[in-house]
C-alpha positions in Angstrom: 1.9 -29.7 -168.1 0.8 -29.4 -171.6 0.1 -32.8 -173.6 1.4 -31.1 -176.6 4.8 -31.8 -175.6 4.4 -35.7 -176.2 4.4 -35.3 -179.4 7.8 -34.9 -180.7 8.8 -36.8 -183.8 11.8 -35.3 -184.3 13.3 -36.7 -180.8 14.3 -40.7 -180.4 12.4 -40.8 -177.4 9.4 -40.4 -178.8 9.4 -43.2 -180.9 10.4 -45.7 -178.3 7.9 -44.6 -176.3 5.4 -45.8 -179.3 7.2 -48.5 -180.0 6.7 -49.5 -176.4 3.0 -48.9 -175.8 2.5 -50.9 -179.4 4.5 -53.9 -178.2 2.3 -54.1 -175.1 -0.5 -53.9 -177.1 0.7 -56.8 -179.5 1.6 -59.0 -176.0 -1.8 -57.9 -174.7 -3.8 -59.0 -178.2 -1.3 -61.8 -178.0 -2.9 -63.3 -174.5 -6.1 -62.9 -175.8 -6.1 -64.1 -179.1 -3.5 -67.1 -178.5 -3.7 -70.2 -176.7 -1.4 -69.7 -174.2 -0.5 -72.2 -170.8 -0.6 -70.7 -167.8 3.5 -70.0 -167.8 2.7 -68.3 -171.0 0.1 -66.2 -169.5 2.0 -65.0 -166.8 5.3 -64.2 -169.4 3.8 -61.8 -171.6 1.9 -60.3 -168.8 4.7 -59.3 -167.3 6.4 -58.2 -171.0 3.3 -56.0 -171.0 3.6 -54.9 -167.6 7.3 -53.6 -167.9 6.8 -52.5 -171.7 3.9 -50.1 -170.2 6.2 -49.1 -167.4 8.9 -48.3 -169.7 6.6 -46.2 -172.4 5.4 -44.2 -169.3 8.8 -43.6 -168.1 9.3 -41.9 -171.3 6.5 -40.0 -171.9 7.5 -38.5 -168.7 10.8 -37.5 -169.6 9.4 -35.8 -172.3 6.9 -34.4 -170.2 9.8 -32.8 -168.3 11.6 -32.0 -171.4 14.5 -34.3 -170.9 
């Protein structure tokens, strides 16, 4: 499969997919940059966790031309 095909603007899923992998990015800068408890910790871990899950599920349904 060609990369190439990720990068459709014109298609919705596209920009949830960024959208996705920039919120995990903000909950990952987030745990580093914040003092966060140990229940924080684990909460936006896991909000980055699924938030990566879900921006790979798209990019492979664009992949796959979906």
């Amino acid at each position: 499969m060609k990369l190439s095909r990720l990068w459709q603007p014109r298609r919705a899923v596209f920009w949830m997919m960024v959208m996705f992998n920039l919120l995990s990015s903000g909950f990952t800068l987030a745990m580093r940059a914040l003092p966060l408890s140990d229940t924080g910790m684990v909460i936006f871990a896991a909000l980055a966790i699924v938030n990566s899950l879900c921006g790979l599920w798209l990019a492979v349904r664009l992949l796959k031309g979906e």
